[in-house]
N, C-alpha and C positions, 0 to 999 in steps of 0.2 A: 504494500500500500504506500504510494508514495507518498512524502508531505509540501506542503507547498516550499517555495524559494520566498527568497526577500526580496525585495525590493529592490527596483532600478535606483543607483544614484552615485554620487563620486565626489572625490574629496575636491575644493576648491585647491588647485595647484599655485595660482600664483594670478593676483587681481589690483590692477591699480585704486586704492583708495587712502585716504586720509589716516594714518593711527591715531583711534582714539586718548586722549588726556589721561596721566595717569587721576587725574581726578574725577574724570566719567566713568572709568573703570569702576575705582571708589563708590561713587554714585550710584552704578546699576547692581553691583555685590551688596549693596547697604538696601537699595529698593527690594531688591529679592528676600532680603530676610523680612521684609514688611508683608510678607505676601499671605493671609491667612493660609493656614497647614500645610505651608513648605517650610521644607530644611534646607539648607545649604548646607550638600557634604563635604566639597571639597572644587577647586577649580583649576583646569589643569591647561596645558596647553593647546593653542589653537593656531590657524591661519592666521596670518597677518591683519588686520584690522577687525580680530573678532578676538571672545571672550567666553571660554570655554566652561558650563561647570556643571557637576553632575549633584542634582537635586532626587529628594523625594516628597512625594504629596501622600496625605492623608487622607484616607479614601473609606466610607461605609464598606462594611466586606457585603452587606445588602442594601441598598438606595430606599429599596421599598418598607424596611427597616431600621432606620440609620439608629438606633439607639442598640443593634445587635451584635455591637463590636468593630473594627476597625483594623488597614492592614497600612504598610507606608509602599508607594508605587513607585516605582523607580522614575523618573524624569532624566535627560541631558536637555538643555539650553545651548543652543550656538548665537549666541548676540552680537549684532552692528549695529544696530541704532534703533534706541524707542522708535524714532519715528519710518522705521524702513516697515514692509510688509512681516505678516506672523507666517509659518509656515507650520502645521501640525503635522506631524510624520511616523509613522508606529508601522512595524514591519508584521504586527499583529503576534509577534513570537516576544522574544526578549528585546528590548533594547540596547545597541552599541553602545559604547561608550567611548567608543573615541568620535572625534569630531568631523564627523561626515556632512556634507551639504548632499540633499536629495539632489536630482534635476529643476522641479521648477522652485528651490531654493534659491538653486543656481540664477534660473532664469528670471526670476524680481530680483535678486542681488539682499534677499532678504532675511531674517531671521530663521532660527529655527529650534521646535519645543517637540523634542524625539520623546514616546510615551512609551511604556514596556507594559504588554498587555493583562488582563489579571489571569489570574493564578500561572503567569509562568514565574518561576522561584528566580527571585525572592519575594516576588510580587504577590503574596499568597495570605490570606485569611487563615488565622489558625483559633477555632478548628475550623478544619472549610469543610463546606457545607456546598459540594458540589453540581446539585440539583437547581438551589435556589439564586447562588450566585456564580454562578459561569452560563451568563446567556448574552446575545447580541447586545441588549437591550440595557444589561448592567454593564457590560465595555463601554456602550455608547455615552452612556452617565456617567463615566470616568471620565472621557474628555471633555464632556460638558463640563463637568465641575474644573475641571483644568483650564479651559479655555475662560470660562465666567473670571475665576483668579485671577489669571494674567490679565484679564482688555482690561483693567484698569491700568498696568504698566503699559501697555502694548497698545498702542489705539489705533493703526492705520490697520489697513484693509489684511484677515486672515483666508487661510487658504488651509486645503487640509487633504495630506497624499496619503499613498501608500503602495505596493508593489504586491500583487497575489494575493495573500492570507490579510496585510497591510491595506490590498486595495479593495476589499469587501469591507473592512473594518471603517474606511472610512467613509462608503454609499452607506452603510448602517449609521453608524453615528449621523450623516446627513441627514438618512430619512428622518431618525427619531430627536435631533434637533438642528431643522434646511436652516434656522437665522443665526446658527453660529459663524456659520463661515460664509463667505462671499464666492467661493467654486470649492471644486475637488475633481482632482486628479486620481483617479483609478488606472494603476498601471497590472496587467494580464490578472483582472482579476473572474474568478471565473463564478455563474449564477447557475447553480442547479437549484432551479425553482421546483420541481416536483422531483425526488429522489425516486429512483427506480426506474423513469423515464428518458434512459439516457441514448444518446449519440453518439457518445465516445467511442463504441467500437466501428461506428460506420466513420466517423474521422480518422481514426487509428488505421481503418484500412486502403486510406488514400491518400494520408498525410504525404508530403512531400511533393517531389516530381521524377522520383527514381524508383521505378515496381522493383529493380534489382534491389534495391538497398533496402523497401519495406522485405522482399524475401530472403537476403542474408540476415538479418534481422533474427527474423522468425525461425530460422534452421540452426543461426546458431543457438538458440534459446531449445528447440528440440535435442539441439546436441549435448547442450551442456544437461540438460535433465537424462540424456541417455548414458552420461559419462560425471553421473550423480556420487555415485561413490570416489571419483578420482580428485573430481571440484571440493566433495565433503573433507578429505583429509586434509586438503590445503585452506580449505573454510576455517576447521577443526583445529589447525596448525596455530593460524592468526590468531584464532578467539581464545586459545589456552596462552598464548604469548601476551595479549591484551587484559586478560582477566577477565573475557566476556562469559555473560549467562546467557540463560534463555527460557526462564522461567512466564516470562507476560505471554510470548509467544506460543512455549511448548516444549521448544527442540528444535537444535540445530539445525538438522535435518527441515523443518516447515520455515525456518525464516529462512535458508539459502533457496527453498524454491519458491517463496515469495518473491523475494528480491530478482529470483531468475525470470517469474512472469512480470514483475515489475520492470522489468532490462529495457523492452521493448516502447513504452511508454515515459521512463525517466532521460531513452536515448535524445528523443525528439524535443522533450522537456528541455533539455541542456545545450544538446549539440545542434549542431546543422548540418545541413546537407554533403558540405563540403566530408563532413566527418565519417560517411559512409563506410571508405576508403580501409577505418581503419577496424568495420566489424569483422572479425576469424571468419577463416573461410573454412570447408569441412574438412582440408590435412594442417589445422592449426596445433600445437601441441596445445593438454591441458593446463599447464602451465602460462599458456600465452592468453587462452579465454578466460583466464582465473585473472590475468593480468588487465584485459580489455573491462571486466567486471568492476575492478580498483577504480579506474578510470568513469566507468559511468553508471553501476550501482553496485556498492561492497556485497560481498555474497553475507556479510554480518552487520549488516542496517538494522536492521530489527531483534538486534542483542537488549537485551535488558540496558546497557548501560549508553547505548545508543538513543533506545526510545524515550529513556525517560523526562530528557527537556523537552520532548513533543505531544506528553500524554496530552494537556490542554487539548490540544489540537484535535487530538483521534476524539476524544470526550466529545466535544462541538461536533464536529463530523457525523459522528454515532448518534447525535440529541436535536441537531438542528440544521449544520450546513449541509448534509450530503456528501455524497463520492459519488465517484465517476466507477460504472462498473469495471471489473476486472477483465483485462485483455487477453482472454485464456483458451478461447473457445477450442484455437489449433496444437492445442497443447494435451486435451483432456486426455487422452490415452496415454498420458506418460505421468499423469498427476498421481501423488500420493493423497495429498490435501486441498483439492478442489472446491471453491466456493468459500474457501476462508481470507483472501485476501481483503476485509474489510474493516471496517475503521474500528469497532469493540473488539476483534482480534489483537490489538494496540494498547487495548486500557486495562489495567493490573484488573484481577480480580475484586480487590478489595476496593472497587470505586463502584462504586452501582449505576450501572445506567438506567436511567427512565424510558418511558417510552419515547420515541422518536414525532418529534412536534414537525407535523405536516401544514404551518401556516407561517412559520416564521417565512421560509421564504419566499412563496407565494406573494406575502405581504408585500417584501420590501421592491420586488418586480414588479408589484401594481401599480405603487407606491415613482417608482423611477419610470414607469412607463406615462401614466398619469399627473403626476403633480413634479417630479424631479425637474431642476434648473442646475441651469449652472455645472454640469455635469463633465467629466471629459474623460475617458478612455482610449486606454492604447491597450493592443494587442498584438500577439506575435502570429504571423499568420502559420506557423508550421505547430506551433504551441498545442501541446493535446487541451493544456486547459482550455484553453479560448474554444472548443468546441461547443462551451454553452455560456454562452458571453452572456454580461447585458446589453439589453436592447432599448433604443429609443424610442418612445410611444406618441401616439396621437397629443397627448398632453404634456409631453417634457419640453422645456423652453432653454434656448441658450447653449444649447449640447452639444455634443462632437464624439464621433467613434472614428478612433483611427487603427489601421494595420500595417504592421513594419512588414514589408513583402518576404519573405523567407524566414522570419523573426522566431524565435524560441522565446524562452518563461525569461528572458532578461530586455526583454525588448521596452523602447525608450523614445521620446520624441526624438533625439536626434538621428536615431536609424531610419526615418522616416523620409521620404522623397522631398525634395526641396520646399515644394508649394506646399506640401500636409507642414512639415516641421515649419516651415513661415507661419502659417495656420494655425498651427496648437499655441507656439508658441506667443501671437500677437493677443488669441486670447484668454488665456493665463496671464499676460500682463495688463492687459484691458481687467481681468478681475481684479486685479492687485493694486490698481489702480496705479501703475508703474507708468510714465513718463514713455511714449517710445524712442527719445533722444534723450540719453542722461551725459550727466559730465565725466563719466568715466566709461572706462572700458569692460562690457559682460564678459564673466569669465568663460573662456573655450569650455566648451563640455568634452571631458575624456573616455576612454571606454573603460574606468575601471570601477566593475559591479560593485554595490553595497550586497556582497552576500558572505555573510560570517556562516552560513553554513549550506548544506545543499538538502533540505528539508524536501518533503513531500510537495507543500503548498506553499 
C-alpha cells in the first residue's frame, strides 16, 4: 500500500533583498512570544533576508470539546516581512524543520507558517482518543486556530499549499473554513470521492506512452514473486541487519509481496518514462531486481519500524480518505496474500478502527464542485494518483486545473509549458495581492523536491 509523497517545493538558493535590522529581528522574536498559545523553541538559521524559528501551538486534542485536554503542535515560521504575503504549508505528515520555501512561497516572495499535522508524533494527544480526534475536520480547526493567531501579526493577503497528503489537507481546511485564506494551491492531490469506485486500474493500465515498459513492469513483478524465496533471503538479510519486525503486517514474507504489487504503481508515482530503461529484464540476476527494488520500492517498506511514522495516515485512509485499489489483478496466481494490500492492513492492532464514513468525501467534492473559489491545482499527468483528481464544477469560481505533461507525484508549476506556468503563476500572485513588477528580483525556482521521505501519499 503505498503512502503519499510530500510536497513540491525548494529551498530559496540565493535572492536579492534588503537584511533585515538587527532590531526587526528583535521585534518579530518578541511579537511571537505575544502570540496566545505559542512557544518559541528555538530559532535557527535561515536564507539571507529571513528569520528562521521552530515554534509550537497549543491545540484542543478535540475542538468539539476543548475543555478534554490538550497537545502542543509543532509549527516552523520562515519570516520576511509583516507586511509580505502568509503562506500556510503542511505536507499533511510531519513537519521539516529546516527552512524550506514551498513554490508559491517562492513565487509572492512571501512568508511562511509550515504546520505538522495531528497525531503524527510529537504532535499527538495523550491519551489519544483516535476515533474522535483524527478526522478532516479536526486538522482543518488546527489551522484555523493557527491562522486566527497569526493575522493579527500577519495582515497582508494569506494563501494556503500543500503537495499530495499536504494538498487535500489544504481543499479540506478550505472547505471547512473558504474566508481564511485568499486561494490554495493543491499540488497532485488526489479525491477519491466514493471508495471502492475506483479507476486506478484502468489508468495503471495505460499510464505512460511505452506498452513495453507498462509490460516489463509487470513480468518483472511476476518474476520476482516467482523467484520469492531468493528476493526473501536478501529481504531477510537487510531486515535482520536493520532491526526490522513485522508484526503490524504479519510477516516478512506479506510485506515483500506487498511492496512487490506495490512496484508497479510507486514506479510511475516517482519515476518517468525516461526510467523504463532501467526495469530487469527476464536474464537479470536476483540480486540486481533486489537492487532495482532499493531504488523504487524496498522489499521492507512495510516493516514495523518503517510504518510506524505513517500509521496516521493508513488510520485516515481506512476511516475517511480512501485508497486506490490494488494493482494485482495479473499477479493472482502467484499471490500468497491477495486482497490485503489495504490501508487497516497498516494500522497496529491495538488502534481500533470505526466504521468507514462514506460522506466525508462526497462532501468536500460537492463542496469544490459547487461553492469552491479561488482554487488551483497541479497535477502530474503520468501520476497514478491524479487518476481521480478534483474536479471543477458548475459553481466553483476563480479556479484552475493544470497538468505537467509527463509529470509524476512531484510535479510543480514550473514543469508546466510556458503559457500554463505564466498562468498559474500571474494568479497566485493576483491572490496575494503581489505587485506584478517589484523592486527586486523573484527567486529562480530549482528542481530540488521538498520530500524528507518517499511515503505512500
Amino acid at each position: 500500500m503505498r503512502r503519499f509523497g510530500a510536497a513540491v517545493a525548494a529551498l530559496l538558493m540565493a535572492v536579492v533583498l534588503v537584511p533585515p535590522s538587527a532590531q526587526a529581528a528583535e521585534d518579530i522574536a518578541h511579537a511571537l512570544k505575544r502570540v496566545p498559545g505559542l512557544t518559541v523553541v528555538s530559532e535557527g538559521a535561515a536564507p539571507a533576508g529571513f528569520r528562521f524559528f521552530k515554534l509550537t501551538f497549543t491545540q484542543p486534542a478535540d475542538h468539539r470539546r476543548p475543555g478534554a485536554g490538550s497537545f502542543e503542535q509543532r509549527l516552523t515560521l520562515l519570516h520576511r516581512d509583516v507586511k509580505a504575503p502568509m503562506v500556510m504549508y503542511t505536507s499533511g505528515y510531519n513537519v521539516s524543520e529546516n527552512p524550506n520555501r514551498s513554490e508559491p512561497t517562492q513565487l509572492v516572495d512571501g512568508n511562511q507558517l509550515s504546520m505538522e499535522y495531528r497525531y503524527f508524533t510529537p504532535s499527538r494527544p495523550e491519551p489519544a482518543d483516535w476515533s474522535r480526534q483524527l478526522t478532516i475536520w479536526q486538522a482543518a480547526t488546527d489551522q484555523h486556530r493557527v491562522a486566527a493567531a497569526f493575522k493579527g501579526l500577519y495582515g497582508a493577503r494569506w494563501l494556503a499549499t500543500g503537495g499530495s497528503k499536504g494538498g487535500m489537507t489544504a481543499v479540506y481546511f478550505r472547505r471547512f473554513y473558504p474566508a481564511d485564506v485568499d486561494g490554495t494551491i493543491a499540488y497532485v492531490a488526489p479525491n477519491d470521492v466514493i471508495d471502492g469506485l475506483d479507476v486506478y486500474d484502468r489508468f495503471l493500465s495505460t499510464v505512460g506512452d511505452d506498452p513495453a515498459c507498462r509490460e516489463a513492469l509487470r513480468a518483472n513483478q511476476r518474476e520476482s514473486l516467482k523467484r520469492r524465496e531468493e528476493l526473501g533471503a536478501l529481504a531477510s538479510a537487510e531486515a535482520e541487519a536493520k532491526g526490522y519486525t513485522f508484526d503490524i503486517v504479519g510477516s516478512q514474507d506479506k510485506a515483500m509481496e506487498i511492496a512487490i504489487v506495490d512496484s508497479y504503481f510507486t514506479f510511475w508515482q516517482y519515476q518517468t518514462q525516461a526510467d523504463c530503461a532501467s526495469v530487469p529484464g527476464p536474464s537479470a540476476s536476483t540480486a540486481e531486481i533486489f537492487a532495482f527494488y532499493v531504488e523504487v520500492e524496498s522489499l521492507n517498506t512495510y516493516a514495523d519500524q518503517e510504518l510506524a511514522g505513517y500509521v496516521p495516515y493508513y488510520y485516515q485512509a481506512a476511516v475517511q480518505l480512501g485508497a486506490p485499489q490494488s494493482y494485482e489483478r495479473h499477479l493472482r496466481d502467484l499471490l500468497r496474500y491477495p486482497g490485503t494490500n489495504v490501508p487497516a492492513t497498516f494500522v497496529p492492532s491495538s488502534v481500533a478502527l470505526p466504521r468507514f464514513d462514506p460522506v466525508a468525501m462526497p462532501d468536500v467534492d460537492f463542496w469544490v464542485r459547487t461553492r469552491g473559489s479561488e482554487l488551483l491545482f497541479v497535477n502530474g499527468e503520468n501520476d497514478p494518483w491524479g487518476a481521480e483528481p478534483f474536479h471543477l464544477g458548475w459553481g466553483t469560481r476563480d479556479s484552475y486545473f493544470y497538468t505537467v505533461p509527463g509529470g509524476n507525484h512531484g510535479a510543480k508549476i514550473s514543469q508546466l509549458p510556458a503559457a500554463d506556468a505564466a498562468g498559474a503563476t500571474a494568479t497566485i500572485r493576483r491572490w496575494a495581492d503581489v505587485d506584478s513588477v517589484t523592486t527586486h528580483q523573484l527567486p529562480t525556482l530549482d528542481s530540488n523536491p521538498l520530500l524528507e521521505t518517499r511515503p505512500r501519499l
